[in-house]
C-alpha positions in Angstrom: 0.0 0.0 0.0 3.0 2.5 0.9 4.4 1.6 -2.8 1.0 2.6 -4.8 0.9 5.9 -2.1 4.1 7.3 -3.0 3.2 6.5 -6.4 0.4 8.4 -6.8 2.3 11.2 -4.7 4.6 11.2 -6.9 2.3 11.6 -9.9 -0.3 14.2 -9.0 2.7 17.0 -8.6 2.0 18.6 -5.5 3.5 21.7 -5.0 4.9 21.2 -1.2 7.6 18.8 -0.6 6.6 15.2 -0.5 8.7 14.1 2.3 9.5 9.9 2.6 11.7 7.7 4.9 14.5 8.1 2.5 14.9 11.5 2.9 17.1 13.9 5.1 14.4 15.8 6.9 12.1 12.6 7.6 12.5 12.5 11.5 12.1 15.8 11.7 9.1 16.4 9.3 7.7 13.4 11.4 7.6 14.8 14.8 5.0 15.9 17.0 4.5 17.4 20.1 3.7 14.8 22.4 7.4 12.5 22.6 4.9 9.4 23.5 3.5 9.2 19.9 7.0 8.2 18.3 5.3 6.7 14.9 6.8 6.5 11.1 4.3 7.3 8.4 4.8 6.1 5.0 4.9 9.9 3.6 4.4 13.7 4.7 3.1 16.1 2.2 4.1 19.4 3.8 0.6 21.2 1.9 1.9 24.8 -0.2 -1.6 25.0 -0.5 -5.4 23.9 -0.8 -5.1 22.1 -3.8 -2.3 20.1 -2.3 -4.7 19.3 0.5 -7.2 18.5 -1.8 -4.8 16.1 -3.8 -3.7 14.4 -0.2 -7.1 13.8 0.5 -7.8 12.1 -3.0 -4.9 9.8 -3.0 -5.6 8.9 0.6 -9.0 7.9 -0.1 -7.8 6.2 -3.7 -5.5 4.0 -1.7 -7.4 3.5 1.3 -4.3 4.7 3.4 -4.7 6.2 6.8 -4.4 10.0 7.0 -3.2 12.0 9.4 -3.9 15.7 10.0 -1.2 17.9 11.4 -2.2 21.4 11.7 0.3 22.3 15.4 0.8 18.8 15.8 -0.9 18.8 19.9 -3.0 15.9 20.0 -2.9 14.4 23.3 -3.1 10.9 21.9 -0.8 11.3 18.9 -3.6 11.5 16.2 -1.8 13.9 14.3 0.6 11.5 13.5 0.6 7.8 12.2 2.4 4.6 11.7 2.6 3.3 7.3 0.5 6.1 6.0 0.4 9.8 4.6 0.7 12.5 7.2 -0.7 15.6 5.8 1.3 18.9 7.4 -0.6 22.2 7.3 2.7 23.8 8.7 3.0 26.3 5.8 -0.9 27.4 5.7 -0.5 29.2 8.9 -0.8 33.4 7.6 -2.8 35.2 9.9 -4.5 38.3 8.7 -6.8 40.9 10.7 -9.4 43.3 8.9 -10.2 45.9 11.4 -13.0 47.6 9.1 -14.8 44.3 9.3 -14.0 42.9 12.7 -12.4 39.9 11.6 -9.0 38.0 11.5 -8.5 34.8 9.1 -6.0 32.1 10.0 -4.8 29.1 8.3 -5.0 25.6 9.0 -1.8 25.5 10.0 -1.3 28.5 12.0 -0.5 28.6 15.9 -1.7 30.6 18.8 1.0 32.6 18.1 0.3 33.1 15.1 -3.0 34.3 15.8 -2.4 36.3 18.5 0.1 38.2 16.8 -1.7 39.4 14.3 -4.6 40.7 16.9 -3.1 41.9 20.6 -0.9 44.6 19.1 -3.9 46.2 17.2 -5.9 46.1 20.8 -7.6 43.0 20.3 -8.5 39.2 20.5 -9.5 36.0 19.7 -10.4 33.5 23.4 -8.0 30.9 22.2 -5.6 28.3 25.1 -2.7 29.1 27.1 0.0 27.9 25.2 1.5 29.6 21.9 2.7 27.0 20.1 -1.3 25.5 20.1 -2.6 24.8 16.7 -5.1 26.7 16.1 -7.2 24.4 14.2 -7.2 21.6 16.8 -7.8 23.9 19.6 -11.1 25.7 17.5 -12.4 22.1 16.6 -12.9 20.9 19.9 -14.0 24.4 21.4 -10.9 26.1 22.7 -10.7 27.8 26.2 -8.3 30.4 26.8 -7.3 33.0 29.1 -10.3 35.5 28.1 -13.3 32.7 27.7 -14.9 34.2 30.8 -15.0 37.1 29.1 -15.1 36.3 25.5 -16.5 32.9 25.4 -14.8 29.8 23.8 -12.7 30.0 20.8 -15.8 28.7 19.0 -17.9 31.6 20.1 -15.5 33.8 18.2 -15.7 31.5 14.8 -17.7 33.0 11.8 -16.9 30.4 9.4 -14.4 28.0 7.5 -12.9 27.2 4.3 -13.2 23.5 4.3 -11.7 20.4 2.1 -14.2 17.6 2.4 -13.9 13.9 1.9 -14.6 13.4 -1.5 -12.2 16.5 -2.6 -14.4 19.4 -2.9 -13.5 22.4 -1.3 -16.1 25.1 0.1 -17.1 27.7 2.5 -19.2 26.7 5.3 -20.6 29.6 7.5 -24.2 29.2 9.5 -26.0 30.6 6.4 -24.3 28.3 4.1 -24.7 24.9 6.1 -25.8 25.7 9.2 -25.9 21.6 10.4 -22.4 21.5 9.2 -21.3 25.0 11.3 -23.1 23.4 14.3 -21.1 20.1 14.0 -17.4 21.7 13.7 -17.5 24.2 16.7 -16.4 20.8 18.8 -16.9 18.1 16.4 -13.7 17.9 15.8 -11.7 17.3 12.6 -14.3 14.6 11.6 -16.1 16.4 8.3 -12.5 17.4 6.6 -9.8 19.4 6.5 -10.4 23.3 7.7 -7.4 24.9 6.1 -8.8 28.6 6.8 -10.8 30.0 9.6 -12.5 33.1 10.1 -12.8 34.3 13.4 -15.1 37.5 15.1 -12.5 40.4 16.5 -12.9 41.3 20.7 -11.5 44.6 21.8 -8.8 43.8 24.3 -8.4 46.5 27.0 -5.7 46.4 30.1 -4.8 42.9 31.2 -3.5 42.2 34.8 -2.5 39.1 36.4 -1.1 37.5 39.4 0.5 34.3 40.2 1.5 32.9 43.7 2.4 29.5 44.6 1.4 27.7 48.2 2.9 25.0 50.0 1.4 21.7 49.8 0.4 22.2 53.9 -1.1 25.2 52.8 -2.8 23.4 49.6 -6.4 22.6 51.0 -6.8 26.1 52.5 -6.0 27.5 49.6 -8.3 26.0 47.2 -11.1 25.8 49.4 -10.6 29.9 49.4 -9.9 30.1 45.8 -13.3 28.6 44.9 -15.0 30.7 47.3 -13.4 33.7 45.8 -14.3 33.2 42.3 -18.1 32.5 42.8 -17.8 36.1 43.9 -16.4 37.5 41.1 -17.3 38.8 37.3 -16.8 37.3 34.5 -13.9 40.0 33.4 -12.4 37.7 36.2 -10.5 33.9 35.5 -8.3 32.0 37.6 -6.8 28.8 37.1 -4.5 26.8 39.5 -2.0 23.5 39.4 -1.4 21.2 41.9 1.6 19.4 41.9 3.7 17.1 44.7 5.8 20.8 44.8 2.7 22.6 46.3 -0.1 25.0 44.7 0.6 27.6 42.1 -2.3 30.0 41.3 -2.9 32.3 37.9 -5.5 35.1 38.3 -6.5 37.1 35.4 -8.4 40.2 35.1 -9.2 42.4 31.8 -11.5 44.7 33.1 -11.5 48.7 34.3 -7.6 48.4 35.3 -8.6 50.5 38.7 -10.2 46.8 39.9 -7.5 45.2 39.2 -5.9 45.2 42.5 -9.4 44.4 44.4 -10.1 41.5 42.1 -6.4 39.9 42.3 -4.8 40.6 45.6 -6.7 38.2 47.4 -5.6 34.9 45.4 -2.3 36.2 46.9 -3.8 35.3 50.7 -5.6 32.6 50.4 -3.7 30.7 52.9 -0.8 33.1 54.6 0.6 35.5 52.2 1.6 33.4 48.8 4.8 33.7 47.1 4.9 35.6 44.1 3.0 38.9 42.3 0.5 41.0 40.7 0.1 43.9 38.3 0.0 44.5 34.5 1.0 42.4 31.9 1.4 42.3 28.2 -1.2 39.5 27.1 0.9 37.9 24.7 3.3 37.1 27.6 0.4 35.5 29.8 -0.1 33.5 26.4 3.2 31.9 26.6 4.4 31.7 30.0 3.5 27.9 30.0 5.7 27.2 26.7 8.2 26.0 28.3 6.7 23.7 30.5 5.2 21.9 27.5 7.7 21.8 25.4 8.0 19.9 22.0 9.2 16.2 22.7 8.2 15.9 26.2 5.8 13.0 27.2 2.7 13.7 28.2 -0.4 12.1 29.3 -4.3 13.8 30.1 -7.5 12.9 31.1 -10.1 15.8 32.1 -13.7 16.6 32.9 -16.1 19.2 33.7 -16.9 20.2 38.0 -20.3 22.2 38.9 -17.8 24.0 41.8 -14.8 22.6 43.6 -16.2 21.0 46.5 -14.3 19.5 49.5 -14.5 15.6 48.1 -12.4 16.7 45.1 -9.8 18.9 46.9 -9.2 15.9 49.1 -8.9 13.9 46.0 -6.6 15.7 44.4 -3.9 15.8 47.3 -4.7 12.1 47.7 -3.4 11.5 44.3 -0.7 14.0 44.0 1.0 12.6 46.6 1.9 9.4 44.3 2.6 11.2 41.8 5.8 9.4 39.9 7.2 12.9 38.9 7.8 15.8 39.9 5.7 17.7 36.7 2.7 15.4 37.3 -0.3 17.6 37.9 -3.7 18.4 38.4 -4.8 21.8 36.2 -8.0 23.4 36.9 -9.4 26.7 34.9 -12.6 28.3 35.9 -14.9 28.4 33.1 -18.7 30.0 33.6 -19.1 33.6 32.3 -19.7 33.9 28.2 -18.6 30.0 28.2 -22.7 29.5 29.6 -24.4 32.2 27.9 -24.7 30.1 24.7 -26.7 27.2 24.9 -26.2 23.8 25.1 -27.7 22.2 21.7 -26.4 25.3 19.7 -22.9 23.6 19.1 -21.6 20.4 19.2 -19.2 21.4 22.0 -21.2 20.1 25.6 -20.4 21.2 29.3 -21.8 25.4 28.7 -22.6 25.1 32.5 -19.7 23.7 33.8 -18.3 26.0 36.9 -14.7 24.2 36.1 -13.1 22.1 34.1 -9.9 19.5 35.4 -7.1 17.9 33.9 -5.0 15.2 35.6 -1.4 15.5 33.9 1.5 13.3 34.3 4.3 15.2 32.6 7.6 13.5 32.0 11.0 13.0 30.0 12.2 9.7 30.6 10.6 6.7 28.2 11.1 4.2 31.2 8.6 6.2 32.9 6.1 6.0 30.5 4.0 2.8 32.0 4.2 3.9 35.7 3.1 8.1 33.9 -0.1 6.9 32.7 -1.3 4.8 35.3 -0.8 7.2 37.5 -3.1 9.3 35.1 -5.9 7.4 34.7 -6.1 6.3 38.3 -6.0 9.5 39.2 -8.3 10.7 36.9 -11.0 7.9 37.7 -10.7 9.6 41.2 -12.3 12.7 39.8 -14.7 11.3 37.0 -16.6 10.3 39.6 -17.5 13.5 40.7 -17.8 15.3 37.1 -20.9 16.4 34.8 -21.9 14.0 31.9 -20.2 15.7 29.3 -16.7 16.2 28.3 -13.6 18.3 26.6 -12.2 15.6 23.6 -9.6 18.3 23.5 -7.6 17.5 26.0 -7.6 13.5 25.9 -5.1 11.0 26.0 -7.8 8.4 25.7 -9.8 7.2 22.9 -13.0 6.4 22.0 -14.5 9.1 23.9 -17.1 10.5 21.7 -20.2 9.1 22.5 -19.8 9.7 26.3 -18.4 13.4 25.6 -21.2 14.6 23.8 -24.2 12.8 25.2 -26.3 10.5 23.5 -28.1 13.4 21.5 -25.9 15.2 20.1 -23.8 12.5 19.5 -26.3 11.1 17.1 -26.7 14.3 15.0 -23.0 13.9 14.9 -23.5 11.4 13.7 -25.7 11.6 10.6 -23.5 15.0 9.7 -20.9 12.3 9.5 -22.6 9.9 7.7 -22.9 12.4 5.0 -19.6 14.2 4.7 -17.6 11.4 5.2 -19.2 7.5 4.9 -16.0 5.9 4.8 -14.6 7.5 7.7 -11.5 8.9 6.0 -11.1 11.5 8.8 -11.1 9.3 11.6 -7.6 9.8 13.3 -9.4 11.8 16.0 -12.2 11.5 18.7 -13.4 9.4 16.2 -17.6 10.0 15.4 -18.8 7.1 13.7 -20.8 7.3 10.1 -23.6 4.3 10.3 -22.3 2.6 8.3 -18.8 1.9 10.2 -18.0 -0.5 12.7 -15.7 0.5 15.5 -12.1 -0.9 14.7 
């Protein structure tokens, strides 16, 4: 099958670099983010443009090869990636353009956070859209996308006006809520199931003063502190956020405010007291470094391992889970990470994406992060155990975001929506081409 691939690659004359074990830049051109997902795929096509998507997708489907996606290369469970197939990079469709007369900024398929928040912040504006810069944009917008303004702002869906989109059987279209309005429903957190989005089109936010403060706690301290944090934040607005991580080093706290900057200091000095005076500090700070400051801590090549889920409010069962659990943690970098949500996030409602959990107060991740391959085994038990600890206490819905795990879809978006998934799938994409993701099922498939 990899012979009659790089045949047809070789014939169809794509105008990207059609990159094969053989080559120079292979393990490179291979890589992705998570160092877990080490696989070899029979060929990358690093795309010039949409037509070379478009060819990808044909000679993927004419060969019945598996196709990956790579737009920032993220996912959790290494589905931008495979193992005898094509891998289709979107590395080089990543411009980023802002139109200030119509309140809009277009990115590519292949663009990253940075990417996007570099063509809004320095005008004075944004797009809600994760914590980390070097994010795909398109993978992050698929399955909703939280960020540091969602309170505020909404999810990164919210902000999303409409797509340029290469489907299954080649043909490639704009899809707005006018245009195909079941469609638009089922990709603001449906995933990359219906095809390739190699532009996006997103609704412009005016960004005014941003302050933050981070402090960090003492595991003795760590109880305390949450319990205070959560009591905090049910009292503040939604120009308001905070997120926090617990780790077998203690408690570190993030509190972000974009409102009237004369608040600032009443709605972020007392995240710095929750338990004693916390170590660290407050005041003004240019967005796009609050968008990067955890870069380095997930760094390309690391290993890393997630399983998360939606809280009502941080009650006292799951604070005493947590420290339970961190205390086995095998690393050091194995975490819990909690972000408030609420705000904008739950004035849309439920059934008017596919994305589910609009009421959720909170949503958790359980992180081992780690460098060594021989822990790999000991790094994801650890996760899932300690996840299990804390599914017990979540909503019926999920983030497929921000999974290690596969074969999630069905519980993530309830038995409702996942059926109109469903039948949007059936018709965009029978044969389940796009399926290296939180796989949706078309009818006529049978889990593998």
């Amino acid at each position: 099958m990899s012979d009659l691939l790089l045949k047809q690659l070789a014939s169809i004359g794509c105008r990207g670099p059609v990159i094969t074990p053989g080559s120079a830049d292979y393990d490179r051109a291979r890589q992705v983010w998570n160092g877990v997902s080490d696989r070899r795929p029979a060929a990358v096509l690093r795309a010039a443009d949409v037509d070379d998507v478009r060819k990808a997708i044909d000679v993927a489907a004419n060969c019945n090869a598996v196709l990956a996606i790579r737009g920032g290369g993220h996912s959790l469970p290494g589905l931008s990636t495979c193992d005898g197939g094509l891998l289709l990079d979107l590395s080089q469709l990543n411009s980023a353009g802002l139109d200030i007369s119509a309140g809009t900024v277009e990115a590519g398929g292949g663009a990253l956070l940075r990417d996007l928040d570099a063509a809004t912040v320095p005008s004075g504006f944004v797009v809600p859209a994760g914590v980390v810069s070097h994010t795909g944009v398109a993978g992050l917008t698929l399955g909703g996308g939280m960020g540091r303004v969602s309170r505020t702002y909404g999810l990164t869906i919210d902000s999303l006006i409409g797509v340029e989109i290469v489907t299954a059987d080649g043909s490639v279209n704009w899809i707005d809520a006018a245009i195909d309005p079941e469609l638009f429903w089922g990709i603001r957190g449906g995933g990359g199931n219906f095809g390739v989005i190699t532009r996006f089109r997103f609704r412009l936010h005016q960004l005014g003063p941003v302050a933050a403060g981070h402090w960090t706690y003492p595991m003795a301290d760590a109880q305390r502190a949450i319990t205070g944090l959560g009591d905090l934040a049910r009292q503040r607005p939604r120009e308001f956020s905070v997120a926090f991580t617990l780790a077998r080093g203690g408690l570190s706290v993030t509190a972000v405010w974009v409102g009237d900057s004369r608040r600032a200091d009443q709605m972020l000095s007392p995240f710095g007291d929750l338990a004693g005076v916390g170590e660290g500090e407050m005041g003004a700070m240019p967005f796009l470094h609050l968008q990067s400051r955890n870069d380095a801590h997930f760094a390309w090549s690391r290993r890393y391992y997630a399983k998360g889920g939606f809280w009502s409010d941080i009650t006292g069962d799951v604070v005493d889970a947590m420290l339970e659990q961190i205390a086995s943690a095998p690393t050091t970098d194995c975490e819990f990470y909690i972000t408030q949500l609420g705000g904008a996030v739950a004035d849309v409602r439920e059934g008017d994406t596919a994305y589910s959990g609009r009421q959720a107060g909170y949503y958790w991740i359980a992180e081992p992060v780690w460098d060594d391959p021989a822990d790999d085994e000991r790094c994801i038990e650890w996760g899932r155990f300690a996840a299990g600890r804390l599914a017990d206490r979540s909503i019926a819905a999920n983030y497929v975001n921000e999974q290690s795990d596969t074969a999630i879809a069905s519980g993530a978006y309830g038995a409702i929506k996942y059926d109109r998934l469903r039948h949007l799938k059936t018709r965009l994409d029978p044969s389940n081409l796009f399926r290296l993701n939180q796989n949706i099922l078309p009818f006529a498939a049978t889990p593998e």
